[in-house]
C-alpha positions as CSV (number, residue, x, y, z in Angstrom):
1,X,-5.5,-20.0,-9.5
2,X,-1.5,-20.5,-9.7
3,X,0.1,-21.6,-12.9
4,X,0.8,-25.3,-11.3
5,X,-2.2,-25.6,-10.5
6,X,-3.8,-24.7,-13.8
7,X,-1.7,-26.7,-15.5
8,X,-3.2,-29.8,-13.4
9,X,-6.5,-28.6,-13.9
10,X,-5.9,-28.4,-17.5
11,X,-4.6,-32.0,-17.5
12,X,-7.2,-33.2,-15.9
13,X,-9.5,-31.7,-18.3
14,X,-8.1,-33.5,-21.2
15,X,-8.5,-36.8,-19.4
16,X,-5.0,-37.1,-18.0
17,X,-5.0,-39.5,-15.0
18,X,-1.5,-40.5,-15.0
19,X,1.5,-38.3,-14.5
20,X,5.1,-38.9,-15.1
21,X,7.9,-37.6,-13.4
22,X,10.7,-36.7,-11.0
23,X,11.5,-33.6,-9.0
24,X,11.2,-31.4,-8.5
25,X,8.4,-29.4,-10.2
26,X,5.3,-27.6,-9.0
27,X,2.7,-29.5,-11.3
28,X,3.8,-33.0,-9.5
29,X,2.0,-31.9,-7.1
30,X,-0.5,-29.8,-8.2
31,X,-1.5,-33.2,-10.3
32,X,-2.1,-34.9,-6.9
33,X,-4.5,-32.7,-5.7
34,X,-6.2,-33.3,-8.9
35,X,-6.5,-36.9,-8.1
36,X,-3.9,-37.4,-10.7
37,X,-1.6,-40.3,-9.8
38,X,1.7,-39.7,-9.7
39,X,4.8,-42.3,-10.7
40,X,7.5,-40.9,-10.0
41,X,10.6,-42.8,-11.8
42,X,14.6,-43.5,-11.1
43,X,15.7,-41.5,-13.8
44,X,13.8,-39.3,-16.4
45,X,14.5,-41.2,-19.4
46,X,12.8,-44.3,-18.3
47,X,9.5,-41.9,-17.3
48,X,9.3,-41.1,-20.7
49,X,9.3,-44.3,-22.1
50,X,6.6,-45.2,-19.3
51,X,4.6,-42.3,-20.8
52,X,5.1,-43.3,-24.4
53,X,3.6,-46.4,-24.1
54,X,0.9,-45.2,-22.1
55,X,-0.1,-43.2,-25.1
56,X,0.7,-46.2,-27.7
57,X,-1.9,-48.3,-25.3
58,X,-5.0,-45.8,-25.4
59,X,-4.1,-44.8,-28.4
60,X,-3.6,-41.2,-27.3
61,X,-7.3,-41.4,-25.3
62,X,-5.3,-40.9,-22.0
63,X,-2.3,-38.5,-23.0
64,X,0.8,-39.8,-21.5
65,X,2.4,-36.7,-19.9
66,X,6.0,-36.5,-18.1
67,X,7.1,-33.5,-15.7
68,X,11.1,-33.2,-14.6
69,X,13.1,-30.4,-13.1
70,X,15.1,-27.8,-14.8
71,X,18.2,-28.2,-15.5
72,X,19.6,-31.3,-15.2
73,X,16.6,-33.1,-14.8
74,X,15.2,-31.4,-18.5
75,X,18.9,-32.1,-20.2
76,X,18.2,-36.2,-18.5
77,X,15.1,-36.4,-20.8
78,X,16.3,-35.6,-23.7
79,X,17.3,-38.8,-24.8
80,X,13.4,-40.0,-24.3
81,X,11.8,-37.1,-26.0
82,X,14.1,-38.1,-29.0
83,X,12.9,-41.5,-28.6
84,X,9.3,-40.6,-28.5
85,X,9.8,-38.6,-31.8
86,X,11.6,-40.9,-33.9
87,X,8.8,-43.1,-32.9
88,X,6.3,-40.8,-33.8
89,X,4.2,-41.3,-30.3
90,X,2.6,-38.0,-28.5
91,X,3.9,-37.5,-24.9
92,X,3.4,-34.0,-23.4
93,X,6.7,-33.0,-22.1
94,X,6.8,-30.4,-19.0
95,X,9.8,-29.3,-18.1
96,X,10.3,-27.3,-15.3
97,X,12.6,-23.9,-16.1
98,X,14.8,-21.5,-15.5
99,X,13.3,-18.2,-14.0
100,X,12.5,-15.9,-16.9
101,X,15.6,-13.4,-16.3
102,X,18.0,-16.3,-16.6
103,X,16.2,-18.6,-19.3
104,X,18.5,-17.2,-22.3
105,X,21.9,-17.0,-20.2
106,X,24.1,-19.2,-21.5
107,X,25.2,-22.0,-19.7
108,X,21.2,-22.6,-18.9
109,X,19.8,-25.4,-20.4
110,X,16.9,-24.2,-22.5
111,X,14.1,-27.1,-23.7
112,X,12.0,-24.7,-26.2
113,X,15.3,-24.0,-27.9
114,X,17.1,-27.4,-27.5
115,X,14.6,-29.6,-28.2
116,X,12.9,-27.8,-30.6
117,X,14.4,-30.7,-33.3
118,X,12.9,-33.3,-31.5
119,X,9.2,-32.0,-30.6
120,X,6.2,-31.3,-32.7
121,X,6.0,-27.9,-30.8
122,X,7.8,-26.3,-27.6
123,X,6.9,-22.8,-26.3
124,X,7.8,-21.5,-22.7
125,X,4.7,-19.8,-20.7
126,X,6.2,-16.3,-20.3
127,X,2.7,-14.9,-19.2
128,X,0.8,-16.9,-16.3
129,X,-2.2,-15.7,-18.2
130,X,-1.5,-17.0,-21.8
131,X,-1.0,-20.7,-19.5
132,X,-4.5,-21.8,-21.1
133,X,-3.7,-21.1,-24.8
134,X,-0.8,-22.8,-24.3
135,X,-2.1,-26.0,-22.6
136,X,-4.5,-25.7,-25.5
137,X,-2.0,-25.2,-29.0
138,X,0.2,-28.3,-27.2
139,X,-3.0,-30.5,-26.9
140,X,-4.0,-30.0,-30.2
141,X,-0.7,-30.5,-31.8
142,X,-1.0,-33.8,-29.7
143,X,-4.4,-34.9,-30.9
144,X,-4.6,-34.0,-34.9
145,X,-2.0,-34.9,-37.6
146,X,1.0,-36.5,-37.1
147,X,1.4,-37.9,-33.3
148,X,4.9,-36.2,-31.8
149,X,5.9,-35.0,-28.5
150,X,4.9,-31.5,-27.6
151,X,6.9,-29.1,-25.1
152,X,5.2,-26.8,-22.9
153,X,7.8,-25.4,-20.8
154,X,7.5,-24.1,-17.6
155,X,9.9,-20.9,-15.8
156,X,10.0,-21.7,-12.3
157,X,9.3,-18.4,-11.3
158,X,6.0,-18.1,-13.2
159,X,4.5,-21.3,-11.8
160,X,3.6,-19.6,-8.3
161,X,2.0,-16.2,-10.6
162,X,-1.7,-16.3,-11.1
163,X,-3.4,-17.4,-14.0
164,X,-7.1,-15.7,-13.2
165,X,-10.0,-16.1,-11.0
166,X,-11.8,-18.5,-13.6
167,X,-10.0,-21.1,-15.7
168,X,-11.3,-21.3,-19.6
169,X,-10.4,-24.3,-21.3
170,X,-12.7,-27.1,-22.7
171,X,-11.1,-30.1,-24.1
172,X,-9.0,-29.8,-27.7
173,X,-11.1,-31.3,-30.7
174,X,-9.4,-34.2,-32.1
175,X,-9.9,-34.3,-36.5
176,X,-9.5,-37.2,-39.0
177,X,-8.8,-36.3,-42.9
178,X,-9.0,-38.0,-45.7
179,X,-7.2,-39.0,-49.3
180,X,-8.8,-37.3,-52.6
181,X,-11.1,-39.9,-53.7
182,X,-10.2,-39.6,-57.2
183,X,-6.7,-40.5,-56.1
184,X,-8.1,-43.5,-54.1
185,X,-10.0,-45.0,-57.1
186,X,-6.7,-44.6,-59.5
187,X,-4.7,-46.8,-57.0
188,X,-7.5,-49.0,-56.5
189,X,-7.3,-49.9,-60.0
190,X,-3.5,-50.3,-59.7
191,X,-4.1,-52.6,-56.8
192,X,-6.6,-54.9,-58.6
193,X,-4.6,-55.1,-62.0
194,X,-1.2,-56.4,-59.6
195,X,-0.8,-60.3,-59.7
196,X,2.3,-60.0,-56.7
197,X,0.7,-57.0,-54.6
198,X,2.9,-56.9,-51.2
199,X,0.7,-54.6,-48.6
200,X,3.1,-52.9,-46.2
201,X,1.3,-51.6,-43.0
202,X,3.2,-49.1,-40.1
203,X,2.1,-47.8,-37.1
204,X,-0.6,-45.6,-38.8
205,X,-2.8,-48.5,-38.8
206,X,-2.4,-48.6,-35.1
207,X,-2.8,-45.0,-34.0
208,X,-6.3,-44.9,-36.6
209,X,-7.8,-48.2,-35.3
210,X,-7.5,-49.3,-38.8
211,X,-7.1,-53.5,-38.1
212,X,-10.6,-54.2,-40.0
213,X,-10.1,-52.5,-42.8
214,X,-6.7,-53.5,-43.6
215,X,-7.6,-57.1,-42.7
216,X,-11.0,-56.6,-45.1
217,X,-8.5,-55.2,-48.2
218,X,-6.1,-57.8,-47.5
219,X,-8.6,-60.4,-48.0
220,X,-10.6,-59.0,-51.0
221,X,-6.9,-59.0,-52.9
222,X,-5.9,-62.1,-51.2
223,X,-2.6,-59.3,-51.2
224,X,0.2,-60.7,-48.1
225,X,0.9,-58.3,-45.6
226,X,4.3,-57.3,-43.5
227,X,4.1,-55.1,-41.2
228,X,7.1,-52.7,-39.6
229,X,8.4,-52.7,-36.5
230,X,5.9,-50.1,-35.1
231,X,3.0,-51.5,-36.9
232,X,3.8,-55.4,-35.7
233,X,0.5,-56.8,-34.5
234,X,-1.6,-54.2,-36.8
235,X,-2.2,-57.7,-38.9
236,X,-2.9,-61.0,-37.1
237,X,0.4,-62.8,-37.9
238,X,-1.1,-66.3,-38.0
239,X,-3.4,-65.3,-40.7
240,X,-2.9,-66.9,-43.9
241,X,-1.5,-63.6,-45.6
242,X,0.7,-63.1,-42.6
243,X,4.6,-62.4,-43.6
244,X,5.2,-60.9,-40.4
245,X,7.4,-58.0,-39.6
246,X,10.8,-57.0,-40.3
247,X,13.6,-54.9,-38.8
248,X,17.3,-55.7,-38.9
249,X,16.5,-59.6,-38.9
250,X,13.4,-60.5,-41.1
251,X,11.6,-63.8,-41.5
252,X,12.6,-65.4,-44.9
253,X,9.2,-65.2,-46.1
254,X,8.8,-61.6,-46.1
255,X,12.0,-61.3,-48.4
256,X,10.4,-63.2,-50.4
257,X,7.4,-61.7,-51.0
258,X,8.8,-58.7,-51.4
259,X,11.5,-59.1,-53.7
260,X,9.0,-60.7,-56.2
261,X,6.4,-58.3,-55.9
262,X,5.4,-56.5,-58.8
263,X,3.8,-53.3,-56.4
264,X,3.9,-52.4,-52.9
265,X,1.4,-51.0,-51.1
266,X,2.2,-49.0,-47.5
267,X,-0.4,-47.8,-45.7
268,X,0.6,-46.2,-42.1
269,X,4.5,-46.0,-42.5
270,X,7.3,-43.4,-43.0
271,X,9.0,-45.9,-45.0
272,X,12.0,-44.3,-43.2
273,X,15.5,-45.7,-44.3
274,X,16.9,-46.9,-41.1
275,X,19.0,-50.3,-40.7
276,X,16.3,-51.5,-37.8
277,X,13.6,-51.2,-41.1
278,X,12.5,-53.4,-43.6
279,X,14.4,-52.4,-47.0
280,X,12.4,-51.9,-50.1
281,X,13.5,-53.6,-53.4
282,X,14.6,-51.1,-55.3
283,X,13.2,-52.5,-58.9
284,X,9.5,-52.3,-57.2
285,X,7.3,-49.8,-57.6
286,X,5.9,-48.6,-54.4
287,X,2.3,-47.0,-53.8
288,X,2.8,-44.8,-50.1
289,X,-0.8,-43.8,-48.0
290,X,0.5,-42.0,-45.4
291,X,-0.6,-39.4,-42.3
292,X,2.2,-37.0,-42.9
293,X,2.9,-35.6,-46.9
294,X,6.4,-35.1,-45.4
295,X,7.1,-38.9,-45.5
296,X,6.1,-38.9,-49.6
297,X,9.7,-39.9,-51.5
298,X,11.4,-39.4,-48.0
299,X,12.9,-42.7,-48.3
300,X,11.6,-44.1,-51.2
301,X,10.5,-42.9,-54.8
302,X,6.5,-43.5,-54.9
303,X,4.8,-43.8,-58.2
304,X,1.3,-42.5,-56.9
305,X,0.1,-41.1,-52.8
306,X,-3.3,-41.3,-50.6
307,X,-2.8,-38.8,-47.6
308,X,-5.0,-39.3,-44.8
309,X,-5.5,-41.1,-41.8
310,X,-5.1,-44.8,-42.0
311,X,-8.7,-46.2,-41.4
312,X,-10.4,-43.4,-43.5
313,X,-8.2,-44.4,-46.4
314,X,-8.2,-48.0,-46.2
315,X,-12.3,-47.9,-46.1
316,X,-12.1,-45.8,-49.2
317,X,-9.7,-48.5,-50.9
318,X,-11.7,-51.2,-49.1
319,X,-15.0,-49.5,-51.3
320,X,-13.4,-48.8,-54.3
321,X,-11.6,-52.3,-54.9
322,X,-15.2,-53.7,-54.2
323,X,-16.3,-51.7,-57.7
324,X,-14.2,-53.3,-59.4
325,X,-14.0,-56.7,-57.8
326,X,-16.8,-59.2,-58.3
327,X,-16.1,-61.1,-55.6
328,X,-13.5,-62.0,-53.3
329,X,-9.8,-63.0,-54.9
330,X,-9.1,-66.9,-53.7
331,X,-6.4,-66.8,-50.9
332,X,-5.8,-70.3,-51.2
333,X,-2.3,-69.9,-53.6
334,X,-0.9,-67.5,-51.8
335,X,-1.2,-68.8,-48.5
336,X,0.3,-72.1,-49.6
337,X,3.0,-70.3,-50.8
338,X,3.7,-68.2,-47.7
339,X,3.8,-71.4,-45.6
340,X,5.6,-73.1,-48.3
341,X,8.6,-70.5,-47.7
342,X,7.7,-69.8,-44.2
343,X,8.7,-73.5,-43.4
344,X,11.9,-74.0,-45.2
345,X,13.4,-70.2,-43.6
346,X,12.0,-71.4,-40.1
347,X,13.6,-75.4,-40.8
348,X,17.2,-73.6,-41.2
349,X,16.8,-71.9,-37.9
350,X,14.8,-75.1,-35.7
351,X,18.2,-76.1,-34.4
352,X,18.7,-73.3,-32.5
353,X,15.4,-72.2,-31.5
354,X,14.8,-76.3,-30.1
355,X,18.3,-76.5,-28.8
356,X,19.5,-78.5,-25.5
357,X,22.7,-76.7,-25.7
358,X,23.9,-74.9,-22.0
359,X,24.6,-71.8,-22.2
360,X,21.2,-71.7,-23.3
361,X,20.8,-70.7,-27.0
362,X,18.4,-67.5,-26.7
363,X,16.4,-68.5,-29.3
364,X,15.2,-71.7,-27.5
365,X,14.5,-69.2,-24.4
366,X,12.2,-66.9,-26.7
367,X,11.0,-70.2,-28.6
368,X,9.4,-71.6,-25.4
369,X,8.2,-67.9,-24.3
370,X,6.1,-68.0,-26.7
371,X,4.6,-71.5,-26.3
372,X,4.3,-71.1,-22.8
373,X,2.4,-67.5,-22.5
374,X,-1.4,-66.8,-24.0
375,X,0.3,-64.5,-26.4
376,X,-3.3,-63.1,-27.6
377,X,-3.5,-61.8,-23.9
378,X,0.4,-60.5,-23.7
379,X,1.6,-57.7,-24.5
380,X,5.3,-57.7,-25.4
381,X,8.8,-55.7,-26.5
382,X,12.2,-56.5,-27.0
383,X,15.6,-54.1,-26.7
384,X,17.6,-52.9,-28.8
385,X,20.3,-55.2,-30.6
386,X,20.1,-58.8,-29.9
387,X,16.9,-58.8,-28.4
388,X,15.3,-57.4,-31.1
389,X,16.5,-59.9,-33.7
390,X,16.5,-62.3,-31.9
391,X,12.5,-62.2,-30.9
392,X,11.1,-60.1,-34.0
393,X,10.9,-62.6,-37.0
394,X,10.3,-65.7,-34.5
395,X,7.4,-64.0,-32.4
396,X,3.8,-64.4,-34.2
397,X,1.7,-61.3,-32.6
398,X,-2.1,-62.3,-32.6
399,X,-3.9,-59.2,-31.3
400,X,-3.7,-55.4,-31.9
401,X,-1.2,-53.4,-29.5
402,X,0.1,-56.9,-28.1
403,X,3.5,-56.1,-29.4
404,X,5.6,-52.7,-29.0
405,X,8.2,-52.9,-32.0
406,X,10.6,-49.7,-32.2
407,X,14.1,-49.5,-33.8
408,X,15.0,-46.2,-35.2
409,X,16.9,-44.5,-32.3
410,X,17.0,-48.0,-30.3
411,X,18.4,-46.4,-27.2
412,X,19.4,-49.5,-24.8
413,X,17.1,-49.7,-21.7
414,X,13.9,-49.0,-23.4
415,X,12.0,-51.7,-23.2
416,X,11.7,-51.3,-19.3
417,X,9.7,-48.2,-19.4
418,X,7.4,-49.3,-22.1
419,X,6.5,-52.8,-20.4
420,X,5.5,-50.9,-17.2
421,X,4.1,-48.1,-19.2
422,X,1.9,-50.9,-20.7
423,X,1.3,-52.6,-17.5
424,X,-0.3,-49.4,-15.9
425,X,-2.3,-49.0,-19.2
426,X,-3.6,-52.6,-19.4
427,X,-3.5,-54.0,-15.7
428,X,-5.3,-57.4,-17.4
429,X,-2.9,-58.6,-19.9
430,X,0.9,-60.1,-19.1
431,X,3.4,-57.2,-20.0
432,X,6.9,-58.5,-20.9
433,X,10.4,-56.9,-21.8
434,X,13.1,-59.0,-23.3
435,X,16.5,-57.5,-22.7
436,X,20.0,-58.0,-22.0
437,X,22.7,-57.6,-19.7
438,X,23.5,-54.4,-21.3
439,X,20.0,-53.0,-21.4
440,X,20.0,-53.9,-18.0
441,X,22.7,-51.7,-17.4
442,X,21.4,-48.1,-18.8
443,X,17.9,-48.9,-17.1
444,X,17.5,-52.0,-14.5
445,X,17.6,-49.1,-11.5
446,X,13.9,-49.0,-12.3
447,X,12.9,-51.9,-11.8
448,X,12.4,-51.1,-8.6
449,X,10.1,-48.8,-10.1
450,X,8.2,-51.3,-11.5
451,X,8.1,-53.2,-7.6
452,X,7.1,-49.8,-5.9
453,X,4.2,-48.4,-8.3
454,X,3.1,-52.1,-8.1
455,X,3.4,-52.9,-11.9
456,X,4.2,-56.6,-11.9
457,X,5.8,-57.0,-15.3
458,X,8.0,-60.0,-16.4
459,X,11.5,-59.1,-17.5
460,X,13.0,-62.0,-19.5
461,X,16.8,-61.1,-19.2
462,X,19.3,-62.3,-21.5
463,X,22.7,-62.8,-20.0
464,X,25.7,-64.0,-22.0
465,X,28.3,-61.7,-20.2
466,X,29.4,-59.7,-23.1
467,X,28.2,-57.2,-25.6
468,X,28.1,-60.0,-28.3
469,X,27.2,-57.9,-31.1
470,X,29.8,-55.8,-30.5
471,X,32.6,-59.1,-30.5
472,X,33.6,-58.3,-34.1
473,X,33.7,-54.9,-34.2
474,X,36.4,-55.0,-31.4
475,X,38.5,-58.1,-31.0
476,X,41.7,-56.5,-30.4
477,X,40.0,-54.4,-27.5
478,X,38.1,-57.4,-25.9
479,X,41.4,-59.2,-26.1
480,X,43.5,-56.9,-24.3
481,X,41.1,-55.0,-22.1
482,X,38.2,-57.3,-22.2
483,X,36.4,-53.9,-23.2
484,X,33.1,-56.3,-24.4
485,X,32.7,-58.3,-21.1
486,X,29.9,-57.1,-18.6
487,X,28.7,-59.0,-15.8
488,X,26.2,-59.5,-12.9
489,X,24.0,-61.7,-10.8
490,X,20.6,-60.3,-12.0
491,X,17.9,-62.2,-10.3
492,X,19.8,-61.2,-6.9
493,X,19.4,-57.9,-8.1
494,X,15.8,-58.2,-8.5
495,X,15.1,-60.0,-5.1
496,X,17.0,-57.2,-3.6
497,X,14.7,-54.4,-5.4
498,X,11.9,-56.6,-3.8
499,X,10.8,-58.3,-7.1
500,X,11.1,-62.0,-7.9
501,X,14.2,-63.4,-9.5
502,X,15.4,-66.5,-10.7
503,X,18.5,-67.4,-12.8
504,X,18.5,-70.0,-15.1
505,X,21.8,-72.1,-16.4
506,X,19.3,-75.5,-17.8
507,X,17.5,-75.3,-20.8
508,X,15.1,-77.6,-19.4
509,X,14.1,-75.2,-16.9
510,X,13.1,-72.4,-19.3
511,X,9.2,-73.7,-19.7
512,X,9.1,-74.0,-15.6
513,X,11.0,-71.0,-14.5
514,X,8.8,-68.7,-17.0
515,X,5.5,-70.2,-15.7
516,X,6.6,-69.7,-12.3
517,X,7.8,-65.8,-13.3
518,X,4.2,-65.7,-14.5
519,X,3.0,-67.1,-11.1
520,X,4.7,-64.1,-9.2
521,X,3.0,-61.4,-11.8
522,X,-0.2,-63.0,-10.9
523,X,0.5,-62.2,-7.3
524,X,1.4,-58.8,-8.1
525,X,4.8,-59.0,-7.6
526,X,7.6,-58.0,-10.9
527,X,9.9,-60.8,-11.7
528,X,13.0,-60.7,-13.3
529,X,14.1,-64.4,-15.0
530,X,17.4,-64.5,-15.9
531,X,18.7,-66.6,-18.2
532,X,22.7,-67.6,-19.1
533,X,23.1,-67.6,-22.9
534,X,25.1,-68.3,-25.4
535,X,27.3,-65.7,-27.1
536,X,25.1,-66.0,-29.9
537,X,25.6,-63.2,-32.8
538,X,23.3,-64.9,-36.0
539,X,20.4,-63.5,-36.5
540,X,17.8,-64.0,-39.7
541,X,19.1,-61.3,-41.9
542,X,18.2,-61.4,-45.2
């Protein structure tokens, strides 16, 4: 058996039934014969972010795995793989390389050694039979610890060499661990004794399946809960406790909460320092449970740590605040003060999210998205910049997974990959990415993608004919070489791609055009809705 085709074998072993990719490399085929489908993308970046939220949508049970070319293909990607890391998802990463002689000349791009920063592992196969071993130290670095992208990198010229008569490889194990449970029961006690306990819950609660447990400690401490970016929908945000999540813009009752706590509590997070991240008060003391010890006074100073997988943890907690409770804390005050706040933060920005104006304000296009759709059965992500703001604080997630919230690289474009990622993942539910007219611009190319693999996503486009965010940070340039202004006729764009499109200048339109966007999707057909906007820079930062 050739390397290539071990490789698939291997993949198909560990459950793989999608691959990723662009040529050329040997496994894209190899995977076919394997009854492994095959996407193959407009550019590499956007493949990546198709596998990444392949993984976020199993959970990691179906590994999403991208293959590219060496070369220029490999140095393409980077910018995906970074993305996948800073976002702590697994995606295996194959690149394609140069023949062993030339690997280490200079000039070569090398993806063991220059992505090495932005991968839980990379290691080239320099033996055809070490392939298994290799296949099998990536896989495990996938599936235990801390979820990353890992590298197995491929010279061209050992793809074709044979591997061995017999292939030995079973499937990787996958372990849990736990916090010390004398640990647990000392910030159990903590939790109990704090009248204005904030819980703050990341993406760990998502990759651990942790959404009853965290909902059953919630509850027990009638404690509020925000969530991060990442972990937005890890906490049903029309719950009682519900402050919703928080990146750059931030609903006004999450502020709240947490600038008049007396602890927090995060479970699942890095608790990163990033501007697209929910700052801490710096006068509260902080309690961190976390996966990875590296995260422990990373970005903040924590008075005590749990480290362990996010479910295990929060049933330990969940047990030991039980002891101590005798029954279950009234949620009654807490949720009247959540709405209480919630209503006079939302009450300052109803103008705009109900307004008649033309060029439609974006909120009232994202206000009546979210009216319109069943947003328990949607699954949905915004872009980077105004997109994000714009849709995270307003947007109340009701089921796990059903929103993909990212923000520490925010690479424009991403969205696109990750709705059709999710779209291949979970063929039932309404995938949607909200993006702009300069999103549109790194990544739109594959939305022909989306037309051709037959993903039929709905792409709500934002189109004010500028980089508005970046207005005041360049006046003199936009006024003498209109360096902001970017244009186009997207929902021609779309039709010509073979998708639906639709451009949309009324605001009394909005409700109509998106059920009729929906309508095409239902047919199996992508659609595109653009909409002309305002210029509109305020967003709910706080």
């Amino acid at each position: 058996m050739k390397v290539g085709a071990a490789i698939a074998r291997i993949l198909k072993i560990e459950g793989v039934d999608v691959l990723f990719g662009y040529p050329r490399n040997a496994v894209l085929e190899a995977a076919a014969k394997e009854d492994i489908r095959t996407i193959i993308v407009r550019q590499e970046r956007t493949g990546l972010h198709m596998a990444d939220a392949y993984s976020r949508m199993t959970r990691g049970a179906k590994m999403g795995v991208f293959a590219m070319q060496h070369g220029p293909g490999t140095e393409n990607a980077y910018g995906g793989v970074a993305q996948a890391f800073s976002e702590s998802v697994p995606v295996l990463v194959l690149p394609q390389g140069y023949a062993r002689a030339l690997a280490h000349v200079p000039d070569n791009y090398n993806a063991c050694r220059s992505m090495r920063d932005i991968t839980k592992t990379a290691e080239p196969i320099l033996r055809a039979q070490d392939t298994p071993a290799i296949l099998r130290r990536a896989f495990t670095a996938l599936r235990n610890g801390r979820r990353r992208p890992a590298l197995v990198e491929m010279p061209w010229d050992v793809l074709a060499e044979d591997v061995g008569e017999t292939l030995d490889y079973a499937p990787v194990v996958s372990t849990r661990y736990g916090p010390d449970p004398a640990q647990v029961a000392a910030v159990a006690q903590r939790l109990v004794a704090a009248p204005r306990l904030v819980i703050h819950a990341g993406q760990g609660v998502h990759w651990a399946n942790a959404y009853g447990e965290l909902r059953e400690l919630a509850e027990l401490l009638a404690a509020p809960v925000s969530t991060s970016l990442e972990g937005k929908s890890a906490f049903d945000e029309t719950h009682p406790l519900a402050l919703g999540s928080g990146g750059a813009a931030i609903p006004g009752q999450l502020r709240h909460f947490l600038d008049s706590a007396d602890l927090i509590f995060g479970i699942g997070c890095s608790f990163a320092q990033t501007a697209f991240g929910v700052a801490m008060p710096d006068h509260v003391p902080i309690i961190h449970a976390t996966l990875d010890p590296a995260d422990i006074n990373k970005g903040v100073p924590c008075e005590a740590a749990l480290i362990g997988d996010a479910q295990l943890t929060l049933a330990m907690l969940v047990e030991a605040v039980r002891a101590l409770l005798p029954a279950p804390r009234d949620m009654a005050p807490v949720a009247e003060e959540i709405a209480k706040v919630e209503q006079a933060w939302l009450a300052q920005w109803l103008p705009l999210l109900e307004s008649d104006d033309a060029p439609i304000s974006p909120y009232r296009v994202l206000w009546e998205l979210q009216r319109t759709v069943d947003v328990a059965g949607t699954i949905i992500t915004h872009d980077a910049g105004s997109p994000r703001d714009q849709l995270t604080p307003f947007w109340k997630s009701i089921t796990p997974l059903s929103y993909i919230g990212w923000g520490k690289s925010t690479q424009l474009g991403y969205g696109l990959g990750l709705a059709m990622g999710a779209k291949l993942a979970c063929p039932d539910r309404l995938c949607i990415n909200v993006w702009g007219d300069a999103a549109i611009g790194f990544t739109g190319m594959d939305f022909e993608t989306a037309v051709r693999e037959r993903l039929p996503i709905l792409s709500i486009l934002l189109n004010n004919s500028a980089m508005a965010i970046e207005l005041d940070q360049m006046p003199v340039a936009t006024e003498r070489y209109h360096a902001t202004a970017i244009s186009g006729h997207y929902a021609d764009f779309a039709r010509a791609l073979g998708g639906y499109g639709e451009r949309i200048t009324d605001p009394t339109q909005i409700g109509d055009a998106i059920r009729r966007g929906i309508a095409a999707t239902q047919a199996g057909q992508p659609a595109l809705l653009e909409f002309m906007t305002a210029k509109e820079t305020r967003a709910s930062r706080l």
